[in-house]
Backbone bond lengths (Angstrom), bond angles and torsions (degrees), N, CA, C in turn:
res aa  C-N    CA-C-N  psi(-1)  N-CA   C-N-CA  omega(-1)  CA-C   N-CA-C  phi
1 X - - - 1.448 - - 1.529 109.40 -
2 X 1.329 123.72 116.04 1.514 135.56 174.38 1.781 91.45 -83.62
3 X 1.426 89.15 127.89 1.499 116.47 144.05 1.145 146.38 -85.43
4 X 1.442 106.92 108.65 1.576 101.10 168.56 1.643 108.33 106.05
5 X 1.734 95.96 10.63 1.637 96.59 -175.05 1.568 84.14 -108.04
6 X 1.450 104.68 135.78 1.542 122.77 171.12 1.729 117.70 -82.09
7 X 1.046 128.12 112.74 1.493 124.01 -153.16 1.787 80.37 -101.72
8 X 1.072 99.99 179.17 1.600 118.36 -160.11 1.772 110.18 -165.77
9 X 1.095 124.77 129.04 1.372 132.38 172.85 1.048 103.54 -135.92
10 X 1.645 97.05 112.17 1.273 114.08 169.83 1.851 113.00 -87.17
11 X 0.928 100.98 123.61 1.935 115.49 159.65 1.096 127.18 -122.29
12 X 1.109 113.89 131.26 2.136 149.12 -169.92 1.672 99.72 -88.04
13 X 1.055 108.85 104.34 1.886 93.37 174.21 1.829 90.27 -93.84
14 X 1.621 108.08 115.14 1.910 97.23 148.14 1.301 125.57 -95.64
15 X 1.098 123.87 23.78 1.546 111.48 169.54 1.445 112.68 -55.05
16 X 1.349 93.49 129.58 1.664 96.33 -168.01 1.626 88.80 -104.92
17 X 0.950 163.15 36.95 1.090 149.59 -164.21 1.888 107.40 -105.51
18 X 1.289 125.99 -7.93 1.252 131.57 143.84 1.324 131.32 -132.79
19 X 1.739 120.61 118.28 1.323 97.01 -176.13 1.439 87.97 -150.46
20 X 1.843 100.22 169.07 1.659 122.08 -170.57 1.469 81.38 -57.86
21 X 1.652 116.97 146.90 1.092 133.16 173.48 1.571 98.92 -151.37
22 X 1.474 118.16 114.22 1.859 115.49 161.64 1.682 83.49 51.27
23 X 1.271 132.85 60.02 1.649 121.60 159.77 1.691 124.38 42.68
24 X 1.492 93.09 41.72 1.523 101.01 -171.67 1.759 91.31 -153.81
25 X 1.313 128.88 153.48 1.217 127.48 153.55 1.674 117.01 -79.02
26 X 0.960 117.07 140.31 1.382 121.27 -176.37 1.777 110.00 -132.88
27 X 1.239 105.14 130.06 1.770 112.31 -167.67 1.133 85.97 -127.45
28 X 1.735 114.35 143.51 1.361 131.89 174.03 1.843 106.68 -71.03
29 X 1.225 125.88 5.18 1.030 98.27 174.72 1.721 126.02 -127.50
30 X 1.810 92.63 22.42 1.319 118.15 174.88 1.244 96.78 -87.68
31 X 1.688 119.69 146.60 1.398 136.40 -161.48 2.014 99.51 -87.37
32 X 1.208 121.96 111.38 1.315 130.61 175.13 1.571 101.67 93.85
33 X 1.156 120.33 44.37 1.609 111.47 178.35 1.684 80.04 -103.00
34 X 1.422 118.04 152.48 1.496 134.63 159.36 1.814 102.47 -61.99
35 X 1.325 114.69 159.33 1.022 138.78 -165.55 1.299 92.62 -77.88
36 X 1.583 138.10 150.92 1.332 145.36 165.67 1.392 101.39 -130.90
37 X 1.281 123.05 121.88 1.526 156.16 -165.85 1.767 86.22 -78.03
38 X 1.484 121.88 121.71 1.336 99.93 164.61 1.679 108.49 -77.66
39 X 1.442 110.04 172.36 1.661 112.19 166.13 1.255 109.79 -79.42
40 X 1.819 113.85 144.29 1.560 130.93 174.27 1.296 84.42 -69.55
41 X 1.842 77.93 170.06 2.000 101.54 -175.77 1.794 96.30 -68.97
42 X 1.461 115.14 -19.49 1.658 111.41 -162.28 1.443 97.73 -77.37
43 X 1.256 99.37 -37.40 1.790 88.18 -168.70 1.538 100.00 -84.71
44 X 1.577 135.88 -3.40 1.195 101.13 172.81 1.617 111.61 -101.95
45 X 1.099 112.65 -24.78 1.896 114.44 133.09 1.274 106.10 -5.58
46 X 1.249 135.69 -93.97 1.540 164.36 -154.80 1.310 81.89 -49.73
47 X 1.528 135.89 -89.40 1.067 147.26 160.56 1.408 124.78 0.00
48 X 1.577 115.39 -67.15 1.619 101.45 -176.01 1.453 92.82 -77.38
49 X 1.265 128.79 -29.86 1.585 126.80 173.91 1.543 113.36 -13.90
50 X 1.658 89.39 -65.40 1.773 114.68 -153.30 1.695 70.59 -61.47
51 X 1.751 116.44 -62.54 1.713 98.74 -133.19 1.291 125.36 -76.58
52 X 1.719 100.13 5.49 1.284 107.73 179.18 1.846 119.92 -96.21
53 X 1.572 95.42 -16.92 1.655 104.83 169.99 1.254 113.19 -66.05
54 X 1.810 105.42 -38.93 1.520 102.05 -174.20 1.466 115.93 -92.29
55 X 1.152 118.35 17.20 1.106 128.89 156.51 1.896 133.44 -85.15
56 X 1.297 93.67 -27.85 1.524 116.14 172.36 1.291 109.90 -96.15
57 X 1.414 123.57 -23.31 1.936 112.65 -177.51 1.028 85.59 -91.60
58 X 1.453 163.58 -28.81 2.023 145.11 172.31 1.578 97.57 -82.53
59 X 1.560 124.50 22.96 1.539 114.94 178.02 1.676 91.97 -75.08
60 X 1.113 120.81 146.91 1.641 121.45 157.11 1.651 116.25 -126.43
61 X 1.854 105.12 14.72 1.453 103.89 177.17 1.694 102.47 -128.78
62 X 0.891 102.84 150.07 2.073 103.42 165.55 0.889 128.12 -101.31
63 X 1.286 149.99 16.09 2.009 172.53 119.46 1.629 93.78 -33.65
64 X 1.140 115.21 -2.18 1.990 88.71 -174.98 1.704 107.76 -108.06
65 X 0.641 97.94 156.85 1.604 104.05 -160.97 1.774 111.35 -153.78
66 X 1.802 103.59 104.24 1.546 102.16 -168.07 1.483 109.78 -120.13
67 X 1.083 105.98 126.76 1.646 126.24 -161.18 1.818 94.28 -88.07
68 X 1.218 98.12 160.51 1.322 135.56 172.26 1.956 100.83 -21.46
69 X 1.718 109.23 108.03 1.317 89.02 165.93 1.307 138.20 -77.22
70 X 1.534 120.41 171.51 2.346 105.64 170.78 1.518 85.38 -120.94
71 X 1.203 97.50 140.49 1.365 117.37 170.02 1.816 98.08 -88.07
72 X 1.270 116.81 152.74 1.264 114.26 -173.30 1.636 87.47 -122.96
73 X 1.180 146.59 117.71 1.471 149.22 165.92 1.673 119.21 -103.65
74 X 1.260 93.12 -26.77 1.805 117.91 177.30 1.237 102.37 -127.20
75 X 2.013 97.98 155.95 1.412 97.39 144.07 1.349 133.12 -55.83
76 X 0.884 109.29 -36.25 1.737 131.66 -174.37 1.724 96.86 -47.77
77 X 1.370 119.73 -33.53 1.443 126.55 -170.28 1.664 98.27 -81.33
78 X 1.345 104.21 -44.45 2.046 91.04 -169.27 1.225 92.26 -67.94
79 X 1.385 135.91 -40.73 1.685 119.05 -160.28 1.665 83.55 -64.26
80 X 0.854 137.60 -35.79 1.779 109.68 -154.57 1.733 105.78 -81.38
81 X 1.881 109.92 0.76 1.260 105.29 -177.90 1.796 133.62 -44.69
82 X 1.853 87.40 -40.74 1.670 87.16 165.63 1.457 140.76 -86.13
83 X 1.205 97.31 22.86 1.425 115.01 170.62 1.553 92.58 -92.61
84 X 1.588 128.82 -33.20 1.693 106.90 -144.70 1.896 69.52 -105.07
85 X 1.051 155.76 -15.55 1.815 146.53 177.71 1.492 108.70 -49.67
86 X 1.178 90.26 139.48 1.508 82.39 162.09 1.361 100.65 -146.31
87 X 1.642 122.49 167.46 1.254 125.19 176.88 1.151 126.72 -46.13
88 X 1.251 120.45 -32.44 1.064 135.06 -167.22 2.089 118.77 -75.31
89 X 1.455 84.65 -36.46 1.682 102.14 178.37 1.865 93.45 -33.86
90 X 1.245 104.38 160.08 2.051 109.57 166.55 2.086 82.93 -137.52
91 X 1.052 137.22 -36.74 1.175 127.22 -150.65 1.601 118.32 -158.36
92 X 0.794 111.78 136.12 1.264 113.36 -179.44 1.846 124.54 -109.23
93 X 0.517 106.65 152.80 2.003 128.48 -156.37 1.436 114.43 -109.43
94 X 1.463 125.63 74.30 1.522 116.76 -152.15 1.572 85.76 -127.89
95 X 1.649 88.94 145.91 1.259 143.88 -177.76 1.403 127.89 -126.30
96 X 1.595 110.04 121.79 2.128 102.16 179.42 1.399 87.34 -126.31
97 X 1.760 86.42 176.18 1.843 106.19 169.78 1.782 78.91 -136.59
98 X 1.455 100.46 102.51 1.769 143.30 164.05 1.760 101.00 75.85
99 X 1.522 130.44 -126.37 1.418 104.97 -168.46 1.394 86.82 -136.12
100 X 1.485 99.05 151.37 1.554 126.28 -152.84 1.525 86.45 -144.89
101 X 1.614 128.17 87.84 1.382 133.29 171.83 1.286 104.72 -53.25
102 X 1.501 108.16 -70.36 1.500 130.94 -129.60 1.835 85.85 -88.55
103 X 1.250 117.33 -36.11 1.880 116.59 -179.72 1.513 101.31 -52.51
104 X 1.585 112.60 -53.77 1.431 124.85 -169.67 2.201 97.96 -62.33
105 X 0.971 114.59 -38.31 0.980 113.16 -161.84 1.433 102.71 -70.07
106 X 1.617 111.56 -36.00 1.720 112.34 176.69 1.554 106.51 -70.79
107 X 1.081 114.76 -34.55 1.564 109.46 175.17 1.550 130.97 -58.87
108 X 1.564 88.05 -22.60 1.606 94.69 177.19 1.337 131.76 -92.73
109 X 1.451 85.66 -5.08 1.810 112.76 167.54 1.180 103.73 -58.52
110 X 1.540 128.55 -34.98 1.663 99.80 -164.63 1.378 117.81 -104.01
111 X 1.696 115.63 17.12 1.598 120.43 157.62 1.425 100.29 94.54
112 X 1.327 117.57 7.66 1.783 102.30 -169.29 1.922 77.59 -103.74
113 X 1.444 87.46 155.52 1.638 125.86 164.09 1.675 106.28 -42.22
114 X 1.431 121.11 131.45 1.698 99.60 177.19 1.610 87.05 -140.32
115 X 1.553 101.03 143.10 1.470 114.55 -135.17 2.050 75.72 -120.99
116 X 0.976 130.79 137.60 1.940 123.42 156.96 1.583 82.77 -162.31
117 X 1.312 85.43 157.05 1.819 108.93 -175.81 1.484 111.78 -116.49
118 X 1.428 102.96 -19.41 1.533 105.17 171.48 1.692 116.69 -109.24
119 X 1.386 118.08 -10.11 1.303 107.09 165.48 1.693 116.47 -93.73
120 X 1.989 134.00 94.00 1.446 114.02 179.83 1.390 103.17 -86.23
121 X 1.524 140.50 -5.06 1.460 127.47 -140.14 1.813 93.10 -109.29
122 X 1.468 124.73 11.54 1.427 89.76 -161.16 2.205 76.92 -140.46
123 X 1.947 87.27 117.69 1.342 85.21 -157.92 2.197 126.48 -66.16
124 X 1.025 89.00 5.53 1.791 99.54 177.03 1.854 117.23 -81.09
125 X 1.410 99.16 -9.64 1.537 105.05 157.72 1.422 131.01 -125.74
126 X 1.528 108.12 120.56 1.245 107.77 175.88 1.760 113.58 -79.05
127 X 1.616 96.14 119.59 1.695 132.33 -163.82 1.493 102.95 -82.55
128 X 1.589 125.08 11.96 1.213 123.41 177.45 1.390 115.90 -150.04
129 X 1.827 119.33 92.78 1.709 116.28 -175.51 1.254 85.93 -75.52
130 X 1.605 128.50 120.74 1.613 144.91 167.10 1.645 99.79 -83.07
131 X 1.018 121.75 -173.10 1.338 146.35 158.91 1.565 95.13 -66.02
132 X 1.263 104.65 -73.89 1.428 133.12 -164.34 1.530 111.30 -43.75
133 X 1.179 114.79 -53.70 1.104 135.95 -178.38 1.711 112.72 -63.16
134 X 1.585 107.03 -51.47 1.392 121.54 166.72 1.920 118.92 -42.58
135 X 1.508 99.41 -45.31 1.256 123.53 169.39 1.589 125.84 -59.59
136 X 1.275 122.51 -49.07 0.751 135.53 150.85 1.273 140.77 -36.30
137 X 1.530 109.87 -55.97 1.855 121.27 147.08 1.408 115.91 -48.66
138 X 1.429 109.56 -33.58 1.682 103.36 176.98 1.223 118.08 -73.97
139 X 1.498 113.15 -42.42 1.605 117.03 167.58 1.874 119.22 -42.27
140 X 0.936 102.14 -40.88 1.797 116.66 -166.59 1.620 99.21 -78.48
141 X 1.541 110.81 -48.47 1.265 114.94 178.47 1.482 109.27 -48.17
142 X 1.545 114.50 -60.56 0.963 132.44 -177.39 1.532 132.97 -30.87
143 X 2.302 105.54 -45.85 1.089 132.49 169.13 1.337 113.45 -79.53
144 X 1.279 128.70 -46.09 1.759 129.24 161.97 1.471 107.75 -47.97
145 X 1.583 138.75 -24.80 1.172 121.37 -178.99 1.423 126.43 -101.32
146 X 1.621 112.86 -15.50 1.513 138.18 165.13 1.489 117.47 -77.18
147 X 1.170 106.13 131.36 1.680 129.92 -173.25 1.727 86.32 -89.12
148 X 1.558 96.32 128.52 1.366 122.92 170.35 1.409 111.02 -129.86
């Protein structure tokens, strides 16, 4: 068991089932919306790819440590989220393709920290992994793992 390394799980939600379209949201099950192509598994590959590189080149600490991402494509995928948790997780690393309320809203059910760099407007994620902030998870980690 390493101490003091902050583990991180990053998750990609693709549910494509709402997204910016022509500056309007568009849902497949509004009458005259254009067809929306969902995304392949490659491009959302590509995707947590990008958001996890650009998540590590603004790293300014070396304690962080990010495990294996889940792409979420279905519901069927978030229910299996607590199978892929582990105790160990401190934070989670989230990613959409356009806005996914109600996904974000199950994620926030399970009390961990949720870290995105491209969502600032929706207040249940903090839109800035700091140093500080990084530090901070290590501190807490630190006290949850020490016998007092």
């Amino acid at each position: 068991m390493q101490r003091g390394i902050v583990k991180i799980k990053p998750i990609y939600i693709g549910v494509h089932h709402y997204r910016d379209v022509y500056g309007s949201v568009c849902s497949a099950d509004v009458v005259g919306t254009p067809p929306i192509p969902s995304p392949t598994r490659e491009e959302l590959e590509a995707s947590t790819q990008a958001m996890m590189e650009r998540f590590e080149e603004n790293l300014e600490v070396d304690f962080v440590h990010l495990e294996d991402p889940l792409i979420i494509e279905e519901h069927e995928d978030l229910r299996r989220l607590p199978t892929k948790l582990s105790y160990d997780v401190d934070a989670l690393l989230v990613g959409m393709v356009g806005r996914t309320p109600l996904e974000l809203r199950t994620l926030s059910r399970y009390g961990l920290p949720m870290i995105a760099r491209s969502v600032s407007d929706l207040p249940m994620i903090r839109a800035e992994a700091s140093a500080d902030f990084l530090r901070a998870l290590r501190v807490k980690k630190f006290l949850e793992e020490s016998k007092f």
